[in-house]
KOLGU-859517 format. One line per 3 residues: their letters; for each residue x, y, z of N, C-alpha, C. Coordinates in steps of 0.05 Angstrom, whole numbers. Example, Ala and Ser with C-alpha at 12.3 -4.5 7.8 and 13.67 -1.06 7.14 Angstrom:
<recs>
AS = 264,-114,156,246,-90,156,264,-66,156 ~ 257,-45,142,273,-21,143,258,1,157
</recs>
This chain:
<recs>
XXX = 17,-24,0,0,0,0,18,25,0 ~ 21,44,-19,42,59,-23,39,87,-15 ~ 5,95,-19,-3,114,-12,4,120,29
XXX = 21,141,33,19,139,58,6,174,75 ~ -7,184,50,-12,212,55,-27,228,34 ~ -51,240,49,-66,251,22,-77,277,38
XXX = -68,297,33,-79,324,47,-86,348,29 ~ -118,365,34,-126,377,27,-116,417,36 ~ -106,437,35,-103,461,45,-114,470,24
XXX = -142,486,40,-164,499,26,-148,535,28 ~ -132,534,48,-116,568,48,-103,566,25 ~ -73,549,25,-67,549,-1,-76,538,-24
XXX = -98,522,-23,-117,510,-51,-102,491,-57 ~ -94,474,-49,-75,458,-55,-90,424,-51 ~ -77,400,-59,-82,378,-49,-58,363,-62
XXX = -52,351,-29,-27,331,-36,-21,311,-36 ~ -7,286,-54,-11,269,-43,16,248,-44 ~ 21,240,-23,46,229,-12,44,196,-22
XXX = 59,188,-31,60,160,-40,95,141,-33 ~ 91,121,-21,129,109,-9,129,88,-31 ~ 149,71,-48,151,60,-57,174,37,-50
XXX = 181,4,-56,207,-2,-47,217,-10,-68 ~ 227,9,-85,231,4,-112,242,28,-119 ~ 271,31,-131,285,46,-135,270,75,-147
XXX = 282,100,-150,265,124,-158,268,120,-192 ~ 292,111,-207,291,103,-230,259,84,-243 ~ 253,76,-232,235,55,-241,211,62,-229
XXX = 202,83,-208,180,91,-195,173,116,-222 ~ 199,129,-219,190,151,-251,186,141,-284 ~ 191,110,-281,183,96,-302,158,99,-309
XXX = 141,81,-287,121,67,-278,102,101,-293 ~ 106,121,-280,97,150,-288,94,163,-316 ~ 118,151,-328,127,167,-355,117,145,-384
XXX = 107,120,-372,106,93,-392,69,95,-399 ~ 57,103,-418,33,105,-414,28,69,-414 ~ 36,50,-422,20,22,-412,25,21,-384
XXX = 42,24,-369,51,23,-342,37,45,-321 ~ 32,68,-335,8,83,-319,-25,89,-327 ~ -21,68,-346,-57,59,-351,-62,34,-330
XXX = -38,27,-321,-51,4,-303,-52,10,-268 ~ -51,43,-271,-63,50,-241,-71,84,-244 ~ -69,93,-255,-74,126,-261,-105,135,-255
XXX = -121,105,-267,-149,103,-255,-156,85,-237 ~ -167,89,-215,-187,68,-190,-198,60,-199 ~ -197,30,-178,-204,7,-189,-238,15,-198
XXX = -248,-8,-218,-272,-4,-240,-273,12,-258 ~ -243,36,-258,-249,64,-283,-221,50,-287 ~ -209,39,-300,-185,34,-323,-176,56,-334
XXX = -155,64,-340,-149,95,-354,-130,77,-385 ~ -144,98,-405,-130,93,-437,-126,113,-436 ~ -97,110,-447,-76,135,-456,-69,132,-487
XXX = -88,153,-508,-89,153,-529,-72,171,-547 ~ -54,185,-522,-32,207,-533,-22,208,-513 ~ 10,216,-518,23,212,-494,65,227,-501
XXX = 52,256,-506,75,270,-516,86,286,-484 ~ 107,273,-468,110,278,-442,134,298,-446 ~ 133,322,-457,162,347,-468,141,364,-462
XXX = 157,382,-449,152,407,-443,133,416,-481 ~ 110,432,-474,95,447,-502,72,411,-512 ~ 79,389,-497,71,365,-513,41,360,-498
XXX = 18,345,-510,-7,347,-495,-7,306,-490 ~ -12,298,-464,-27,268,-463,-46,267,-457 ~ -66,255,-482,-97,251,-471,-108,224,-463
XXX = -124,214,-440,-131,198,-437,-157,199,-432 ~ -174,175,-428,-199,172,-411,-202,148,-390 ~ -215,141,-378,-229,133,-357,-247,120,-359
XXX = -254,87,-366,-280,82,-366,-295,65,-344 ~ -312,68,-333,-329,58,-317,-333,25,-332 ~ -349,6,-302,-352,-17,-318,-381,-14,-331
XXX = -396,-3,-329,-420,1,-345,-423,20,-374 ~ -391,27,-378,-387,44,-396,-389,71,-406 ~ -383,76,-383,-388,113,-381,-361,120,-379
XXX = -349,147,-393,-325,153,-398,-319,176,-393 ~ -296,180,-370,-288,215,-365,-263,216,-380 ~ -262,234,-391,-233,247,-404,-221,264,-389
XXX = -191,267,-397,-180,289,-386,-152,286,-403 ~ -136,307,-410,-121,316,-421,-92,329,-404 ~ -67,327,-403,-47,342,-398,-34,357,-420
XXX = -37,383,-414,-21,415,-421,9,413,-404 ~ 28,389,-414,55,392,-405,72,415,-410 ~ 81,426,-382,89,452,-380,120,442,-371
XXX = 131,437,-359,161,427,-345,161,401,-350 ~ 186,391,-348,204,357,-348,225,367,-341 ~ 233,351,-316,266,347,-302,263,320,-306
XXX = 280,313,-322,276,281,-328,294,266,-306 ~ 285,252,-301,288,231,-277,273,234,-247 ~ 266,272,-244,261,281,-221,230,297,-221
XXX = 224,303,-238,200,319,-238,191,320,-265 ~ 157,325,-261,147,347,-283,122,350,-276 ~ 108,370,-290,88,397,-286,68,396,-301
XXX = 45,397,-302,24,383,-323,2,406,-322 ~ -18,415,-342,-39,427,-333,-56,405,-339 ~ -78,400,-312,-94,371,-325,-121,382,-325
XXX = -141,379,-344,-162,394,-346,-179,364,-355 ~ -213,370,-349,-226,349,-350,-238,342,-384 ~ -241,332,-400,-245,338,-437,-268,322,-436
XXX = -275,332,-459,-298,316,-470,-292,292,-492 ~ -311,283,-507,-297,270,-525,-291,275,-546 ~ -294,303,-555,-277,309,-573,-253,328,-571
XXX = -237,326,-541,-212,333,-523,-211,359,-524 ~ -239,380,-526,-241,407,-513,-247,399,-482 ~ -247,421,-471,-244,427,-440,-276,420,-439
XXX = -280,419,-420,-315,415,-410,-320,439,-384 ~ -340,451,-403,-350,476,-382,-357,475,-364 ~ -350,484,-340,-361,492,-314,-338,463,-288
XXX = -320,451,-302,-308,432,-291,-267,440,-298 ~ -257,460,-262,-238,463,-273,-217,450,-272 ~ -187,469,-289,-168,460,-295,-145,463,-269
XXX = -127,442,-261,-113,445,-241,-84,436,-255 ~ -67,443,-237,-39,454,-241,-29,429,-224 ~ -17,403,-232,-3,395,-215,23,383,-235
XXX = 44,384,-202,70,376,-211,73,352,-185 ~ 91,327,-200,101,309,-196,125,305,-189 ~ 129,303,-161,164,294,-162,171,280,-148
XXX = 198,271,-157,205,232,-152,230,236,-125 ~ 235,219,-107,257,226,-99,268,204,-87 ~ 284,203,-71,304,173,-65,297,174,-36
XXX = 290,152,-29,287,153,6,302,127,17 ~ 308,125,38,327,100,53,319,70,44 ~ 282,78,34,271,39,37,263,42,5
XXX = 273,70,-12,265,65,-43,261,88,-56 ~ 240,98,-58,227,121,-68,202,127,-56 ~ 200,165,-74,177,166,-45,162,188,-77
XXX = 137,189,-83,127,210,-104,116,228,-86 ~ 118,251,-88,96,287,-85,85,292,-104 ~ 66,287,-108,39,296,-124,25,326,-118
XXX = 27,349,-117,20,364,-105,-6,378,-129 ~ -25,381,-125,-48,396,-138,-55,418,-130 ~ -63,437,-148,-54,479,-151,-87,480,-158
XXX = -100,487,-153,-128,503,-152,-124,529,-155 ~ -152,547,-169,-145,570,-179,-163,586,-160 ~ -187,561,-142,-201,581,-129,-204,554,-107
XXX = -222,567,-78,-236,542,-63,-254,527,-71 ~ -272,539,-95,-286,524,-104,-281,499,-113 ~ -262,507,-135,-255,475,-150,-241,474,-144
XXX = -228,473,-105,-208,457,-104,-237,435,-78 ~ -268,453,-69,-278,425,-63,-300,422,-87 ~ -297,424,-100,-311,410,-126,-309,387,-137
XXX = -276,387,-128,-259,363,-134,-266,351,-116 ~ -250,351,-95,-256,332,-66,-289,325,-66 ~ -309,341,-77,-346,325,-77,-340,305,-97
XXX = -322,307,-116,-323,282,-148,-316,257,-124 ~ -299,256,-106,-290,227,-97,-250,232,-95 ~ -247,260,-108,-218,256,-101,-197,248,-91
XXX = -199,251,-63,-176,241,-47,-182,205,-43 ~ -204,186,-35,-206,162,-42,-206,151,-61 ~ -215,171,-91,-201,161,-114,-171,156,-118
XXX = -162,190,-117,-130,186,-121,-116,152,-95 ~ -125,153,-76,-117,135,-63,-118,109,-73 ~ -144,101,-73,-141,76,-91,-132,73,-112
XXX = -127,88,-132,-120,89,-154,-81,85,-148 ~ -74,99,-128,-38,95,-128,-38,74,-117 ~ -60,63,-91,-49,42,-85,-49,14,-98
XXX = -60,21,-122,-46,-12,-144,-18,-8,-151 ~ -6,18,-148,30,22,-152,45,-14,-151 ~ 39,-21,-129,55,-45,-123,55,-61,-157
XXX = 35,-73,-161,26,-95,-178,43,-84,-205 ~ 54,-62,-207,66,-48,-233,95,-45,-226 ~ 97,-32,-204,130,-39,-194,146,-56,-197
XXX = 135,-89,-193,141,-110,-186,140,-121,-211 ~ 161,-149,-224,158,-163,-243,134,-171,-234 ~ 114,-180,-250,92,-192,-240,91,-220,-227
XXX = 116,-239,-238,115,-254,-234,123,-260,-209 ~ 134,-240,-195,147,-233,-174,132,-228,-149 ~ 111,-214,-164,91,-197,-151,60,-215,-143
XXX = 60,-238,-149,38,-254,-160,43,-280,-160 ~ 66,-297,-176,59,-321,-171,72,-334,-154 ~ 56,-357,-142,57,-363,-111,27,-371,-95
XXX = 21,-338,-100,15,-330,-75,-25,-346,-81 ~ -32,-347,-113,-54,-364,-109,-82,-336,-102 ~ -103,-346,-107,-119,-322,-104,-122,-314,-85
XXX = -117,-285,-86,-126,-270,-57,-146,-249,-65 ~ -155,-241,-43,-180,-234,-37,-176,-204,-28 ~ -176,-174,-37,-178,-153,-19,-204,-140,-19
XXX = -214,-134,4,-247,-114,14,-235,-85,7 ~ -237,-68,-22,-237,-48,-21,-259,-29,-13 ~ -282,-33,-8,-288,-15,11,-317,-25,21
XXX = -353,-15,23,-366,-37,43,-379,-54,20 ~ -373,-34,-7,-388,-55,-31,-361,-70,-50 ~ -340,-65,-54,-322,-74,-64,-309,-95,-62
XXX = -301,-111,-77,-276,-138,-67,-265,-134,-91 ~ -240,-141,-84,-229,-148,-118,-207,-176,-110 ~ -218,-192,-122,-194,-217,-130,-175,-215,-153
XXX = -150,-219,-141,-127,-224,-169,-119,-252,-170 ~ -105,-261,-190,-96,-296,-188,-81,-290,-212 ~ -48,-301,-212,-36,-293,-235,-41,-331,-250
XXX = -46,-322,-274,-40,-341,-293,-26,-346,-308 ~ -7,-363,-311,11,-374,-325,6,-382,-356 ~ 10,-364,-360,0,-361,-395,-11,-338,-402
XXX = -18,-340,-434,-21,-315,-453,-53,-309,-441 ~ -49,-278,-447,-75,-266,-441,-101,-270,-469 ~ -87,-278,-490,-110,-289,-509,-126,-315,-494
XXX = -112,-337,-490,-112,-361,-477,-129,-351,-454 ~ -123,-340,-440,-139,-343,-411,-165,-320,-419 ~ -173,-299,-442,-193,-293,-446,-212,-314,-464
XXX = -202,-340,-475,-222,-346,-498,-218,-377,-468 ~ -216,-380,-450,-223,-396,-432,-246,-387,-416 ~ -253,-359,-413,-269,-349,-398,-300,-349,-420
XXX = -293,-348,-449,-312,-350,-465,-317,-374,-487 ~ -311,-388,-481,-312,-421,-491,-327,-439,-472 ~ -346,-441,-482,-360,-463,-462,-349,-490,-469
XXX = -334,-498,-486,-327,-528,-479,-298,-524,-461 ~ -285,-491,-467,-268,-494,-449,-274,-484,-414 ~ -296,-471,-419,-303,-463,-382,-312,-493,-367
XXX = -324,-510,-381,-333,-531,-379,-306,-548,-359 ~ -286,-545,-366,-261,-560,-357,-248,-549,-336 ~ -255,-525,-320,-240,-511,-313,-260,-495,-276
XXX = -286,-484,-305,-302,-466,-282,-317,-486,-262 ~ -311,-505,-246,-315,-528,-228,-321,-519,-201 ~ -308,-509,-183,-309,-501,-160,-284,-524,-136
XXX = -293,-538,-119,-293,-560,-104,-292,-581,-125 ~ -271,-600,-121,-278,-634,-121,-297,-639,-132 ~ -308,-653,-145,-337,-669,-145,-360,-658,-157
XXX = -358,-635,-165,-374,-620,-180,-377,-611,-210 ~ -400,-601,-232,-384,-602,-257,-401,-590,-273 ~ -411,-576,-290,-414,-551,-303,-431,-563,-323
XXX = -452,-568,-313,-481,-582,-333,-487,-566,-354 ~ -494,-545,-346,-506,-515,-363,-491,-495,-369 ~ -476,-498,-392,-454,-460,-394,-468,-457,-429
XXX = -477,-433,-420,-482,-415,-441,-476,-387,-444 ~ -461,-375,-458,-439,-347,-461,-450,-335,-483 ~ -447,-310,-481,-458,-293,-500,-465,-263,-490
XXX = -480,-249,-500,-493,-225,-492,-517,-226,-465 ~ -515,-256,-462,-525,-260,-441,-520,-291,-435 ~ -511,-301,-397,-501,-323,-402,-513,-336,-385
XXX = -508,-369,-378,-525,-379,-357,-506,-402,-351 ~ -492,-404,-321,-483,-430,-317,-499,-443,-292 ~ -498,-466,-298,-518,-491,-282,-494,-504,-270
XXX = -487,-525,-240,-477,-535,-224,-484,-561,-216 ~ -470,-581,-211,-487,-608,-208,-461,-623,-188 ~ -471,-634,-175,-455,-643,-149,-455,-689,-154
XXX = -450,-686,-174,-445,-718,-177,-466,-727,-194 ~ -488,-737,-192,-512,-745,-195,-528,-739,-177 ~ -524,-720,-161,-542,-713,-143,-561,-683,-161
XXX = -582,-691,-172,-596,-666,-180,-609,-653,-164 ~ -612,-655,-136,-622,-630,-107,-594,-615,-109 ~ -578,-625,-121,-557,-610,-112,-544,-575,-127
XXX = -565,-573,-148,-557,-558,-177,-554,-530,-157 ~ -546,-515,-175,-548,-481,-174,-536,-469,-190 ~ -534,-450,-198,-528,-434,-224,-535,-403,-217
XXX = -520,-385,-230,-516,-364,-242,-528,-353,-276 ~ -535,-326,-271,-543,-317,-290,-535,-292,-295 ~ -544,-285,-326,-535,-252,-319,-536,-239,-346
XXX = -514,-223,-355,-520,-206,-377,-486,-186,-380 ~ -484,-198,-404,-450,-172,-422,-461,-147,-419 ~ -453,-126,-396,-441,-93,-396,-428,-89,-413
XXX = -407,-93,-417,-391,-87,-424,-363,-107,-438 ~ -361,-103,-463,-343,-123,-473,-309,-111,-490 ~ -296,-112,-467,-264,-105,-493,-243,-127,-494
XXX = -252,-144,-513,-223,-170,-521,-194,-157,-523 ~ -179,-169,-510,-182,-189,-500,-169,-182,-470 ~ -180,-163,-461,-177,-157,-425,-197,-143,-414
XXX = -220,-141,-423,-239,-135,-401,-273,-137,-410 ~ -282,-149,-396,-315,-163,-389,-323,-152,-366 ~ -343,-136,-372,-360,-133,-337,-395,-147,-348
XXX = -401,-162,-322,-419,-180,-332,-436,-170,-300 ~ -466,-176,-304,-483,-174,-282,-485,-207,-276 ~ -489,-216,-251,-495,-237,-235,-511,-239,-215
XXX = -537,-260,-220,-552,-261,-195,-564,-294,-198 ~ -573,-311,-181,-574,-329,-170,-592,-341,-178 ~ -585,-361,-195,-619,-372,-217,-640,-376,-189
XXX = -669,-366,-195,-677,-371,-177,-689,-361,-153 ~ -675,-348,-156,-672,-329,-131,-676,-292,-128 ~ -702,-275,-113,-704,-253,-120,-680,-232,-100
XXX = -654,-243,-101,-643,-228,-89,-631,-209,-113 ~ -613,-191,-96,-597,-170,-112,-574,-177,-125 ~ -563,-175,-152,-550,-177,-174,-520,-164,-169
XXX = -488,-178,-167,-465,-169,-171,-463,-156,-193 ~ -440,-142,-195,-424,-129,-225,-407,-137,-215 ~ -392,-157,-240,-370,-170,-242,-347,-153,-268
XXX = -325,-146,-255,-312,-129,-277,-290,-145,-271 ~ -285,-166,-300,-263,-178,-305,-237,-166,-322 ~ -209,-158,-318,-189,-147,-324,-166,-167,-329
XXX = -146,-166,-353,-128,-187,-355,-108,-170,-368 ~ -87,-174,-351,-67,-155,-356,-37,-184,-362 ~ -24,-176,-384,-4,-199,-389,24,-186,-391
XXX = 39,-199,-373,66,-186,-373,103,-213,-381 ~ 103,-221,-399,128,-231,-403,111,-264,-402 ~ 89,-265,-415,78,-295,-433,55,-299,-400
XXX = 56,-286,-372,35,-300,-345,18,-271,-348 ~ -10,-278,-340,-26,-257,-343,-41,-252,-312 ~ -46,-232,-310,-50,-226,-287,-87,-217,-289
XXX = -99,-242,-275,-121,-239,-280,-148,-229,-244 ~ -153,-194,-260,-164,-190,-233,-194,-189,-232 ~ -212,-193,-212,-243,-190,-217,-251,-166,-190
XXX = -260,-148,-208,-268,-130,-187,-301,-126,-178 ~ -312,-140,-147,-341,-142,-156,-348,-123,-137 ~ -370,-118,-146,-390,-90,-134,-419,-101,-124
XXX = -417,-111,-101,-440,-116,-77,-449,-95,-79 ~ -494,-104,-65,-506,-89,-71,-503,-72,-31 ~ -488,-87,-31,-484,-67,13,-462,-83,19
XXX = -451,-88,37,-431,-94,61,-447,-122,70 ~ -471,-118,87,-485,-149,91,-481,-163,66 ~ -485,-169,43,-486,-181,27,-446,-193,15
XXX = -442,-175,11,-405,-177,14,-402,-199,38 ~ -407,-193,65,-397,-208,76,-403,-234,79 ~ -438,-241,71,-445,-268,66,-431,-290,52
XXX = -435,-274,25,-411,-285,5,-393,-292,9 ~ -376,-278,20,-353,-289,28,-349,-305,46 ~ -359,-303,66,-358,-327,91,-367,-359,78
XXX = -382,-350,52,-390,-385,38,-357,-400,25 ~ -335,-381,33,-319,-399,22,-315,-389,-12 ~ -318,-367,-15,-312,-357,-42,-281,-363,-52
XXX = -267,-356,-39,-243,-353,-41,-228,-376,-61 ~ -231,-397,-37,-225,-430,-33,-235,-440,-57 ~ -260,-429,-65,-276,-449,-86,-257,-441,-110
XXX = -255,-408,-107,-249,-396,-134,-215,-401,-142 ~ -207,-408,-122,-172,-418,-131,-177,-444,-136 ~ -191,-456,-134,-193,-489,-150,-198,-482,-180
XXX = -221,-472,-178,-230,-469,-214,-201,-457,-220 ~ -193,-430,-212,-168,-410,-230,-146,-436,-224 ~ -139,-454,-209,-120,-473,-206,-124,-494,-235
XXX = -151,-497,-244,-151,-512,-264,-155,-492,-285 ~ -160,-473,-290,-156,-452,-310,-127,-447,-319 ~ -111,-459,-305,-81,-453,-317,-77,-483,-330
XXX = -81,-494,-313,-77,-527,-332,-88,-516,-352 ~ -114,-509,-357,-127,-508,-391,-112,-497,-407 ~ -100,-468,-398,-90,-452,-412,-64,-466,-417
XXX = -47,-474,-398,-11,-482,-415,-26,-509,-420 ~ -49,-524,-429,-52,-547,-448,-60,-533,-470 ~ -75,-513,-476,-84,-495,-507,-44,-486,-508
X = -38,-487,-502,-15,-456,-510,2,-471,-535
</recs>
């Protein structure tokens, strides 16, 4: 968790935000200057950031956007003003539309970036310049300071070889906040491979299992999908999932709705992400409970446990396709 400081001064209009890294300052101002390497945290988790220009010289503009898992998209643009290469630089970041003019009534802020060397690694200052109090809490009502936070603290997962960073350790489980979880599980293999496993029913069939003894009667994928569950020959035993494609980008990201054949309870958003670094892909699911009671139900059934069996045979599938 890298973020160790996030402070607002409404006297000087300012907002700052302190980040430690254990990873040299060389490679922390990488992570910054690499638009694939800062599309994979620049946005909090469920908003992904695409960097569709990316001229980082003093006079040069990088535009990106932001998309939600239901497909809604904020833009925003940098007006690069300074580069001290290795140590700093100075950005004007303004909010755009989609055709990368400014958007009225939503302002522009002044921040500069700088890297520096500390005893256990590196440490970033992010410091943000407001022109009035207004939009410096205009910002802070958008979700600011818990955005910017979540958003640096994926730093780790980009720092780190991935392989480094990930395999081992098997799925884990983090509660980002009372509706959030996100699971990661690195997979050993190509990110084509482990997306056309998630959409192949003869290959989810081999894989999406759970526990021992169980086995995948009903998979149907598409714009809308349906899997069925069967516990031996025991047919009291069925249960299944249902749901419906949000959102579809091959071959790293699916957000799918989920609710419980059957059943009039409330419906997950499942936002699936597959990020591949040196042939192992790093596969995360970020889900959005409808409260905290419901989060914690779930989980207490043993989510975890079930879901590293299936992703445990999801890699067999994948290095047997590769």
């Amino acid at each position: 968790m890298p973020v160790t400081d996030i402070t607002t001064d409404p006297e000087n209009l300012t907002m700052t935000l302190v980040a430690d890294a254990a990873a040299p300052v060389e490679r922390l101002w990488q992570a910054f200057t690499t638009p694939d390497q800062l599309a994979r945290f620049w946005g909090p988790p469920g908003w992904p950031a695409t960097f569709t220009s990316f001229d980082l010289r003093p006079g040069g503009r990088v535009d990106y956007h932001m998309t939600s898992p239901r497909g809604e998209r904020s833009g925003g643009a940098w007006e690069v003003l300074n580069v001290d290469e290795g140590r700093s630089f100075e950005v004007l970041d303004s909010f755009v539309g989609d055709d990368g003019e400014k958007l009225e009534g939503f302002p522009s802020m002044r921040m500069v970036f700088t890297f520096e060397t500390t005893d256990a690694g590196s440490r970033l200052t992010n410091t943000t310049y407001f022109t009035s109090a207004e939009a410096l809490e205009q910002v802070v009502a958008m979700g600011a300071v818990e955005g910017s936070r979540m958003a640096m603290n994926q730093l780790d997962a980009v720092l780190q070889d991935l392989r480094d960073y990930a395999q081992g350790k098997g799925t884990r489980t983090e509660i980002l906040s009372d509706r959030h979880v996100r699971i990661t599980r690195l997979i050993d293999g190509p990110r084509d491979l482990v997306w056309r496993a998630h959409h192949d029913p003869d290959l989810l069939k081999t894989w999406l299992l759970g526990p021992d003894g169980w086995q995948l009667i009903e998979c149907q994928v598409g714009d809308t999908y349906r899997y069925v569950w069967q516990q031996g020959d025991d047919e009291a035993s069925r249960f299944g999932f249902e749901g419906e494609t949000v959102l579809s980008e091959p071959t790293w990201r699916a957000v799918t709705t989920e609710a419980m054949i059957g059943t009039d309870g409330p419906s997950t958003l499942n936002d699936l992400q597959l990020y591949e670094e040196d042939g192992a892909t790093l596969l995360t699911l970020l889900i959005a409970y409808p409260d905290a009671e419901t989060r914690d139900m779930i989980l207490a059934t043993g989510m975890t446990e079930g879901m590293e069996a299936s992703y445990a045979r999801l890699e067999e599938t994948v290095l047997a396709a590769a």
